[in-house]
Each structure stands twice: as structure tokens, then as C-alpha cells.
VOPAGU-2260 file (C-alpha; in pm, 1 decimal, decimal comma):
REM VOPAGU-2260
SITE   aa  ch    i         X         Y         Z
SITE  UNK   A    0       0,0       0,0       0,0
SITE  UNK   A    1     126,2     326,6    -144,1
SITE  UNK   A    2      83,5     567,4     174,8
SITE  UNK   A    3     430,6     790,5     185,8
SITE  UNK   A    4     259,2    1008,2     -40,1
SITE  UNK   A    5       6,9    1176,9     172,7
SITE  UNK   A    6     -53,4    1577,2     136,6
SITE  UNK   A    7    -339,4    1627,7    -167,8
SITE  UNK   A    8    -155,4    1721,1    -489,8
SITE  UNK   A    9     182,0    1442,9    -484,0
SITE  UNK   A   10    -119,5    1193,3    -414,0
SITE  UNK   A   11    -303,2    1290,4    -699,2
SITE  UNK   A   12      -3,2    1236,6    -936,2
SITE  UNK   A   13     141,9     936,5    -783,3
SITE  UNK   A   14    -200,2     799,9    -810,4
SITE  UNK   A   15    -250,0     915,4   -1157,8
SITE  UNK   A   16     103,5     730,0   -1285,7
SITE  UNK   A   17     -27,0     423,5   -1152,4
SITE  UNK   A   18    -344,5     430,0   -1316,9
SITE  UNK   A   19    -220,0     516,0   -1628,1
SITE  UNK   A   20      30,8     277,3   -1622,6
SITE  UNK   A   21    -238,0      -8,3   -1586,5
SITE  UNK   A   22    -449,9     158,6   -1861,0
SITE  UNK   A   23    -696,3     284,8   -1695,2
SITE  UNK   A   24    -855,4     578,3   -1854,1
SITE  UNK   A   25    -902,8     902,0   -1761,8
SITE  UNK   A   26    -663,5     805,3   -1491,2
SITE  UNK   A   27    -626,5    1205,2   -1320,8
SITE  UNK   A   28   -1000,5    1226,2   -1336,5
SITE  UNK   A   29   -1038,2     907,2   -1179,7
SITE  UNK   A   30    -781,3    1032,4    -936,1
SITE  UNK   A   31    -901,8    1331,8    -807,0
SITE  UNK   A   32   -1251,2    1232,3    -802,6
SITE  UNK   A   33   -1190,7     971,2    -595,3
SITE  UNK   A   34   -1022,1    1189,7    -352,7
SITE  UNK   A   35   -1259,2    1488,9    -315,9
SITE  UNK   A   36   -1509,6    1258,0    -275,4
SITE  UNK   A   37   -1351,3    1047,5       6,6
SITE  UNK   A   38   -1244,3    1417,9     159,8
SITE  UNK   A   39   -1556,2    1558,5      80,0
SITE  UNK   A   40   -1441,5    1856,4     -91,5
SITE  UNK   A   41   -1445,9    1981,6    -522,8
SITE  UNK   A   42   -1174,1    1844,4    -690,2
SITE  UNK   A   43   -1018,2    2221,8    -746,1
SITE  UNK   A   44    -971,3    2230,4    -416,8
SITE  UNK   A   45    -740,9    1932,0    -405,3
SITE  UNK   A   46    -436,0    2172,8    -514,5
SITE  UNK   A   47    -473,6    2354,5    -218,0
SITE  UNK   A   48    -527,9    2117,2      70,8
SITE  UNK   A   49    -205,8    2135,3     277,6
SITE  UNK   A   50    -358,9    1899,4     546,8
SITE  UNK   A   51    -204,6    1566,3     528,0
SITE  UNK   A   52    -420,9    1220,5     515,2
SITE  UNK   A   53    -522,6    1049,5     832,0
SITE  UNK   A   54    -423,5     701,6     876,8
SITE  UNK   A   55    -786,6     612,3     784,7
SITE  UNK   A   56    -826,0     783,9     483,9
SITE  UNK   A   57    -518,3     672,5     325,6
SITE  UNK   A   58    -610,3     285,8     375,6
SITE  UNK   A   59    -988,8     408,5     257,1
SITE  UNK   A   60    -792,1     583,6     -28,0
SITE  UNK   A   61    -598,3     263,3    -161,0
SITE  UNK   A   62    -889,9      37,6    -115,4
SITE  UNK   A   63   -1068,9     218,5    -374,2
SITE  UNK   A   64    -790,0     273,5    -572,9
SITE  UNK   A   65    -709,7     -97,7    -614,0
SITE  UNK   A   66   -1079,6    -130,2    -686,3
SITE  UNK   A   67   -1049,1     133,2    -985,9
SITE  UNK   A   68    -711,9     -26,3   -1094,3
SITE  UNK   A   69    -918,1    -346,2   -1197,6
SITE  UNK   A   70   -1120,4    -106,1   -1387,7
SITE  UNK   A   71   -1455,6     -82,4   -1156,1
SITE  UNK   A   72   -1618,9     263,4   -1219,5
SITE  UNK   A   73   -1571,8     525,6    -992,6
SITE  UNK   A   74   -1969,8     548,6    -955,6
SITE  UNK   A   75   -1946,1     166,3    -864,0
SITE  UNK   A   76   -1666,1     226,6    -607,6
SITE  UNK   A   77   -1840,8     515,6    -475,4
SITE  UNK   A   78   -2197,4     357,8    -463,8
SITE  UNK   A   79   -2344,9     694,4    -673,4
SITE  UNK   A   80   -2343,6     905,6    -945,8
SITE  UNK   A   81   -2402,6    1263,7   -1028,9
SITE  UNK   A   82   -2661,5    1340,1   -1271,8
SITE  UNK   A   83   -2813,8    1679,0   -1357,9
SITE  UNK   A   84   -2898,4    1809,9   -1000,9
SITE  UNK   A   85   -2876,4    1466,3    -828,7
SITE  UNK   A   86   -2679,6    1227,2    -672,4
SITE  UNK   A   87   -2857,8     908,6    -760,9
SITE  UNK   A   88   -2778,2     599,0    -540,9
SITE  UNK   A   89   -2709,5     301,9    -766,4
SITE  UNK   A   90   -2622,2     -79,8    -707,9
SITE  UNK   A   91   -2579,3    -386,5    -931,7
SITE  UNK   A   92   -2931,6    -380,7   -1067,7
SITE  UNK   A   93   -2916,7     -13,8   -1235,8
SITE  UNK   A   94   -2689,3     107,0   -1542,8
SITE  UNK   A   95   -2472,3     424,2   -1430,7
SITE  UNK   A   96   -2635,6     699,4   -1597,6
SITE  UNK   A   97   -2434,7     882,5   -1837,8
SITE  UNK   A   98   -2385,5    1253,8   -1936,4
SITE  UNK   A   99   -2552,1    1166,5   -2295,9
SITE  UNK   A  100   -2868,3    1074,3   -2084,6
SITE  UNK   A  101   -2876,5    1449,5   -2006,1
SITE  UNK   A  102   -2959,7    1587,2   -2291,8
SITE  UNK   A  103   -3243,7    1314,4   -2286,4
SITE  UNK   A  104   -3393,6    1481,0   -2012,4
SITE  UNK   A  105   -3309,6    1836,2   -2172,1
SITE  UNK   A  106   -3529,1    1679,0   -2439,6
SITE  UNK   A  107   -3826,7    1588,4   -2246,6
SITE  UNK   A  108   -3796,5    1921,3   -2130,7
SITE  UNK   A  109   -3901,4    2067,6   -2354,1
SITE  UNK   A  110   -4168,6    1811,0   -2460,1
SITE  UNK   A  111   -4349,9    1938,7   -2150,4
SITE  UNK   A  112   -4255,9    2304,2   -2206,7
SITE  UNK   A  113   -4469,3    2309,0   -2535,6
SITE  UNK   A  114   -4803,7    2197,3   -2337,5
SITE  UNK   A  115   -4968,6    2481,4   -2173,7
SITE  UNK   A  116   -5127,5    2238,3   -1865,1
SITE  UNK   A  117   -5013,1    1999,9   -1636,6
SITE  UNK   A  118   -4807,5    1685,1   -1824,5
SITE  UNK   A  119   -4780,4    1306,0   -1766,8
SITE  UNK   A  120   -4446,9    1179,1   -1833,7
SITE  UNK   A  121   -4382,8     800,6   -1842,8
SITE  UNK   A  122   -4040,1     698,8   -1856,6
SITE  UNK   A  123   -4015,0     296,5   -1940,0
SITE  UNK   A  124   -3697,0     168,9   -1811,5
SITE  UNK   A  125   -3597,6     345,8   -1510,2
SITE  UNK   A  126   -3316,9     197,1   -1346,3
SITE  UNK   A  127   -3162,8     438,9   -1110,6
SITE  UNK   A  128   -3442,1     684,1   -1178,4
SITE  UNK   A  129   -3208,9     938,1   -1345,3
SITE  UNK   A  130   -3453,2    1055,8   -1593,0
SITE  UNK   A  131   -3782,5    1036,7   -1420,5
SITE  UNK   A  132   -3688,0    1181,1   -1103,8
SITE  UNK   A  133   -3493,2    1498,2   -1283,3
SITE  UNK   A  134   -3781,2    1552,8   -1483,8
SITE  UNK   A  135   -4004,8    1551,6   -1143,4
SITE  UNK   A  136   -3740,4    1793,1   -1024,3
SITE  UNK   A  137   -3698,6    2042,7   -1251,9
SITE  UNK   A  138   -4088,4    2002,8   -1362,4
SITE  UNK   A  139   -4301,8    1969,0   -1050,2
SITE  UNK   A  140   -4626,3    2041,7   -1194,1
SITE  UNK   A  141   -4549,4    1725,0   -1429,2
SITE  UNK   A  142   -4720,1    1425,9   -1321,6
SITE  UNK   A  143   -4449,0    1151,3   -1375,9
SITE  UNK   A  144   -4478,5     758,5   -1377,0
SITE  UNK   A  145   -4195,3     516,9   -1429,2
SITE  UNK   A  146   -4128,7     117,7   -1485,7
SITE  UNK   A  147   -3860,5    -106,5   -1442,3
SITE  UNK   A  148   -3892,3    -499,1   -1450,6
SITE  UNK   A  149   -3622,8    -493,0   -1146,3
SITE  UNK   A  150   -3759,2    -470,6    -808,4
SITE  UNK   A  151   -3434,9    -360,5    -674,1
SITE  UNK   A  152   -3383,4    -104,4    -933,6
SITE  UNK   A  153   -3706,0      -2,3    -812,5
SITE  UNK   A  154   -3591,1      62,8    -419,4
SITE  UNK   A  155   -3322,2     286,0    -572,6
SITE  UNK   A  156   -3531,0     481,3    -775,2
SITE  UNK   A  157   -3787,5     545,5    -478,5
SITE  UNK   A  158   -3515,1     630,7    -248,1
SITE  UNK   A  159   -3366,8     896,4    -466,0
SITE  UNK   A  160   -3660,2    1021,3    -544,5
SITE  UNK   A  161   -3724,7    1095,6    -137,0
SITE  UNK   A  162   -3384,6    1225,0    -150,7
SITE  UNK   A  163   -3460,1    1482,6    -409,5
SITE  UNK   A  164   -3783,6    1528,2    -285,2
SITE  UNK   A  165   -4023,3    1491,7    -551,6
SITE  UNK   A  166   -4308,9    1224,4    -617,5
SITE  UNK   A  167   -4316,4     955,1    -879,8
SITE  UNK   A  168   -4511,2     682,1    -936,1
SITE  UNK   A  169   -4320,2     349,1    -970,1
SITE  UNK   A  170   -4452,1      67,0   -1098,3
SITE  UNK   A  171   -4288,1    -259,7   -1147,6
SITE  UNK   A  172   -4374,5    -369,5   -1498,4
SITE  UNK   A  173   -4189,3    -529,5   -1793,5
SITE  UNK   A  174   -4123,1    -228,3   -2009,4
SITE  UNK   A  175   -4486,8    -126,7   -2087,7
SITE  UNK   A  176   -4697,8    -417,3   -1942,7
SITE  UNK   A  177   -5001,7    -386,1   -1662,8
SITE  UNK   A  178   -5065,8     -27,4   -1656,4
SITE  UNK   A  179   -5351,9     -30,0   -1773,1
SITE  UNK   A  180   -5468,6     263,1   -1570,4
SITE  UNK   A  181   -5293,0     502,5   -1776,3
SITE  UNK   A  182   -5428,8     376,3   -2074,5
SITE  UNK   A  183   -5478,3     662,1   -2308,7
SITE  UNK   A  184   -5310,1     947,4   -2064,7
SITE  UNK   A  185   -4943,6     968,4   -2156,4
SITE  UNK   A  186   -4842,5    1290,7   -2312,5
SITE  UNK   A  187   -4447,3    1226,8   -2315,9
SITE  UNK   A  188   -4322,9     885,2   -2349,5
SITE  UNK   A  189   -3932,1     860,7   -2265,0
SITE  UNK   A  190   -3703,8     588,2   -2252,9
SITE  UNK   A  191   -3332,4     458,3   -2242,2
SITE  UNK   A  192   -3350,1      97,2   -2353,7
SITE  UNK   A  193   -3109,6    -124,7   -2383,8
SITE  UNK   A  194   -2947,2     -76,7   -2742,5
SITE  UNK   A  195   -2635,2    -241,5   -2779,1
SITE  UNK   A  196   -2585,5    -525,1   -3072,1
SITE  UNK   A  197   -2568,0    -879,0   -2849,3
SITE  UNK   A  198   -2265,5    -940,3   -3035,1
SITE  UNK   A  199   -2107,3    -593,7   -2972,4
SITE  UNK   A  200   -2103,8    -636,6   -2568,4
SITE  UNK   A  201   -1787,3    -838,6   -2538,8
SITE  UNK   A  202   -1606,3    -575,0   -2715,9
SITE  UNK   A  203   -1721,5    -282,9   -2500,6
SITE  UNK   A  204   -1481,0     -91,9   -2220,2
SITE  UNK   A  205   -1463,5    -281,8   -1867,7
SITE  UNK   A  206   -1604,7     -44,5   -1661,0
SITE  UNK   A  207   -1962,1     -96,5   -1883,2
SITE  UNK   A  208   -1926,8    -468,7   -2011,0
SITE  UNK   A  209   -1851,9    -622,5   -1635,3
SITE  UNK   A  210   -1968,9    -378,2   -1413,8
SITE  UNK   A  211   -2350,5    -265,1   -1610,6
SITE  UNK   A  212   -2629,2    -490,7   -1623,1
SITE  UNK   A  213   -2661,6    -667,8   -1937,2
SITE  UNK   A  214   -3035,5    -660,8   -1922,2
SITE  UNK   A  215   -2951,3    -278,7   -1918,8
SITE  UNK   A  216   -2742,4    -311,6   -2226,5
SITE  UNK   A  217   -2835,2    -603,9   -2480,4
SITE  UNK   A  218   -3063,6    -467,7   -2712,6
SITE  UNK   A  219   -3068,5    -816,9   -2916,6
SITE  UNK   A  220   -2901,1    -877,6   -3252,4
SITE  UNK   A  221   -2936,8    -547,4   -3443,1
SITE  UNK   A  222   -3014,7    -372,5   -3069,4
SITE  UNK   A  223   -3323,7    -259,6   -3149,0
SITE  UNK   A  224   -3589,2    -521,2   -2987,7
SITE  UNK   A  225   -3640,8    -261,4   -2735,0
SITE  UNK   A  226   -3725,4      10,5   -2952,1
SITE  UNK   A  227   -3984,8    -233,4   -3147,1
SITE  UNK   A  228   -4127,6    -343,4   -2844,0
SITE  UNK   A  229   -4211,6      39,1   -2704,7
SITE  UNK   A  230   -4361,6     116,1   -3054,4
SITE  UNK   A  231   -4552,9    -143,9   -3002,5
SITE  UNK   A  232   -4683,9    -148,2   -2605,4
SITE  UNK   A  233   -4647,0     194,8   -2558,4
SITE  UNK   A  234   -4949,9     319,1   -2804,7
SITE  UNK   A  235   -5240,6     204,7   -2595,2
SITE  UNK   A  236   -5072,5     481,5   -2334,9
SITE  UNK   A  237   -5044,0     753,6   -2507,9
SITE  UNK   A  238   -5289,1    1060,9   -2604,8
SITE  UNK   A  239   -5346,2    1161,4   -2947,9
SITE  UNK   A  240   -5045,0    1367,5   -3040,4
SITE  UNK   A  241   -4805,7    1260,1   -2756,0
SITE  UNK   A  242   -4411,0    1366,1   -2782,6
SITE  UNK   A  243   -4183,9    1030,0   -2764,1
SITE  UNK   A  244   -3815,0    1061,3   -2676,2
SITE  UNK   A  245   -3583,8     753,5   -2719,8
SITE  UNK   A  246   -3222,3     743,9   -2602,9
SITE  UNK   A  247   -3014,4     582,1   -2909,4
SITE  UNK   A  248   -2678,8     436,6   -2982,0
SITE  UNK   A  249   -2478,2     568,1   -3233,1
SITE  UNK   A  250   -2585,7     508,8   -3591,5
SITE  UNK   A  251   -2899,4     385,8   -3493,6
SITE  UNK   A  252   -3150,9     700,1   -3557,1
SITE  UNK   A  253   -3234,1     637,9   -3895,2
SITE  UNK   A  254   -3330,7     287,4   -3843,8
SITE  UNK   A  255   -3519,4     423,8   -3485,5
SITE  UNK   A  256   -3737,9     679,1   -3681,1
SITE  UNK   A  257   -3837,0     447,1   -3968,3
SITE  UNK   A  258   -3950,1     177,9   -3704,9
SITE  UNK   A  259   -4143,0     414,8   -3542,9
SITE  UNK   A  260   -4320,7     536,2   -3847,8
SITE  UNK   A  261   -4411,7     176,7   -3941,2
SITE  UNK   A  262   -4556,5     182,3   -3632,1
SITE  UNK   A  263   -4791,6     467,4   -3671,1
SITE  UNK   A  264   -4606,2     721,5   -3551,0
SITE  UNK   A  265   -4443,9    1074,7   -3723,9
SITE  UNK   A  266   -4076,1    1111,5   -3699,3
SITE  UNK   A  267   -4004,4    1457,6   -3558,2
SITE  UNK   A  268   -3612,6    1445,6   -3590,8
SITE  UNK   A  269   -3301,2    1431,9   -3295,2
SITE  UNK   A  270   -3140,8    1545,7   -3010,2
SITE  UNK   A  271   -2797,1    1568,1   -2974,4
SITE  UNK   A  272   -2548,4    1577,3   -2697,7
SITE  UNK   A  273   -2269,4    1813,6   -2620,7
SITE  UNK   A  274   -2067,1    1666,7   -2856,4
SITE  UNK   A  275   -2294,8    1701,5   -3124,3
SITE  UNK   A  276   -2346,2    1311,9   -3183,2
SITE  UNK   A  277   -2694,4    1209,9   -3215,7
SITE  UNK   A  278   -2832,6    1117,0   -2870,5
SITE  UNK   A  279   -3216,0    1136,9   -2907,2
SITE  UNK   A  280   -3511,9    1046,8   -3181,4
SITE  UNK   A  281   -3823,4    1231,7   -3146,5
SITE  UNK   A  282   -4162,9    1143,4   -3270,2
SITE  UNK   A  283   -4534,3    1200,2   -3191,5
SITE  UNK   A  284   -4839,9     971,2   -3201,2
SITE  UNK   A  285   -5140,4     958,9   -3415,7
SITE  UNK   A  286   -5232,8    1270,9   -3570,3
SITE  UNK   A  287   -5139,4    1578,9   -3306,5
């Protein structure tokens, strides 16, 4: 155990060496935020921390470090993630939730901006509750439901939505099954289905291929089961002219937005992330 290195800053470097040196990427990020975490301060304040490490926090230090050196997330070390305005409790059962998925929920936003009245948002696929419970957060006068087919998922999702204080509905379903109470009353359907090709997931980074659910990941052979099987569950839900919002993959838009207008419904176009790539495809039921 590497603990001669104990004030802030010659931590953060020795620490970074090592993980780069196993190949672990991002290795400074992974660094720092581990630290400022564990210290409980922002990582720009790392540089100027002249108090050495306790004997405790070292040894806490190294055990995650050893964890992240065998390329465990830092969000799986930690036991969270930030998202948006939250920190969202996760555990084996729920995918970490990824910047991209932001600009999800940016779209969604402004779904619900574009209707005068109160909205009801169902978001299929839940997980940690990253999308439902920022949209019941930043949108209180939404009405918001969600599903997941994990039960445990589910007991994260309700507990960070108590931590950020807002009220949605959970409901343990298999995507879209059994809620038959909302039947015709859904005026923004969102989701972030599994997409990945079933082929594709033993070639994907560590940190998502053996630390992320698969049944958050596989989307079967051409990962796009789930999007067929929304197009075709979801419809009873929804109101005439409803917005839909579906997290993709990359390069799988096009294919997204025809399957949906096979389906019945018109393609309104994408949303893209910070980077520009294609994150979102938007469409509306029936006739609007």
C-alpha cells in the first residue's frame, strides 16, 4: 500500500502514474474524483489542501484505488453518481447513468414546455431513476410515472426520489406491461432501452461490459428489440399527439425513426449531446 505520499496534490499524481500505467482511462479524473469525494471537498480544491491524510483515509484511499485499478467505475466504487442536479444511489441492478442521458432529459424538457397544462411523463426503463426523477425535479407540476422490470432497481429509484424530494409513481412492470390505468393518458413517453448489438457487448470498455447490467445493455441482434417493443406497447398509453423521446446508440436514428413510423407514428427528428453526436429520436403519435 502506497501511503508515503500523503498531502493532496503528490497523491493525486502518484495515483494518476499508476493508473495510467495499468491503462486505466481518464486516470487524473479518476484520481481526483476519488479523492474529493472520500475528503468531501471539489476536486479544485485538491491543489490547495495542505492537510495531510489520516491514517484512515489513506487505507480508505488505496482500497478504492485498487478497486479502480481493476477497472470498476468510480460510480461503482463510490456507490453513486451525479446526474443533472442529483446524486442518484445506484447498485448492481441499475446502469450508471451517463452525461448523454442528459440531454435526454433536456429533451423531455421541452416536450413538456410546449403543453400549456399539467403533463404526464412516463419513462419505461428506469433503473436508477435518473430521468424520471430529474424531470419531477426540474418540472413539478409534471405528473411523472416510471417502470422497471427490477424490483431492486425499483428501491433505488424510490429512495432517490425521497432524496430529491419529488413524487413519482413506480410501478414494477416489464417495459410497458399492466398499466392499464394510464391507458390513453401519456403525453411524453421517454425511454433509455437497452441498445447495444448482443454481439457488440464483449467488445465494449470494462467499466460498462462487467460492471452494467446486461439486461440494461443487450438490445438483441441489431439492438433494437427494445425500440420495437415500445412502438408497439407503448401506443395504448399515449394521447393523441403525444411527444416520444428515445435514447439511441450511435448510428442507430435512422433505423429508430423508420420503425417508429411503421408503427404509426411521425418522426419529428433528434437530439444531440454536447458533442454534437446524435443522442435522441423524437416522434409524436397519431395525428397531433
Amino acid at each position: 500500500m502506497q501511503t508515503a505520499a500523503r498531502g493532496a496534490r503528490q497523491l493525486v499524481q502518484n495515483t494518476a502514474e499508476r493508473l495510467a500505467c495499468a491503462g486505466v482511462p481518464e486516470p487524473v479524473a479518476s484520481a481526483e474524483v476519488l479523492l474529493a469525494e472520500l475528503l468531501g471537498v471539489r476536486r479544485s480544491e485538491l491543489t490547495l489542501r495542505e492537510e495531510l491524510l489520516t491514517d484512515e483515509e489513506a487505507v480508505l484511499y488505496e482500497a478504492w484505488i485498487s478497486r479502480r485499478l481493476v477497472r470498476e467505475p468510480v460510480q461503482r466504487i463510490l456507490g453513486y453518481a451525479y446526474f443533472r442536479n442529483l446524486r442518484l444511489k445506484l447498485d448492481e441492478h441499475t446502469l450508471i447513468p451517463r452525461p448523454d442521458t442528459e440531454n435526454v432529459v433536456d429533451a423531455v424538457l421541452e416536450a413538456v414546455d410546449r403543453r400549456a397544462d399539467s403533463c404526464r411523463v412516463l419513462d419505461l426503463g428506469t433503473g436508477s431513476g435518473a430521468i424520471a426523477v430529474s424531470v419531477a425535479q426540474e418540472c413539478p407540476y409534471c405528473e411523472v410515472h416510471a417502470t422497471d422490470h427490477s424490483e431492486s432497481a425499483l428501491k433505488n429509484a424510490r429512495r432517490n426520489a425521497a432524496r430529491a424530494g419529488v413524487t413519482v409513481r413506480f410501478y414494477r412492470a416489464d417495459l410497458a406491461s399492466g398499466l392499464d390505468a394510464l391507458a390513453g393518458s401519456i403525453q411524453v413517453l421517454v425511454s433509455n432501452p437497452p441498445y447495444i448489438k448482443s454481439a457488440d457487448i464483449p467488445k465494449l470498455a470494462p467499466e460498462v461490459r462487467d460492471w452494467d447490467p446486461r439486461s440494461a445493455l443487450d438490445g438483441g441482434p441489431d439492438g433494437l428489440d427494445f425500440y420495437r417493443r415500445i412502438f408497439a406497447e407503448a401506443a395504448p398509453l399515449l394521447v393523441d399527439g403525444a411527444d416520444v423521446v428515445l435514447e439511441v446508440g450511435d448510428g442507430q436514428t435512422d433505423a429508430v425513426l423508420e420503425l417508429g413510423g411503421r408503427a404509426g407514428y411521425e418522426p419529428l427528428g433528434t437530439q444531440p449531446d454536447l458533442t454534437g453526436t446524435t443522442r435522441a429520436a423524437l416522434l409524436r403519435w397519431g395525428s397531433g
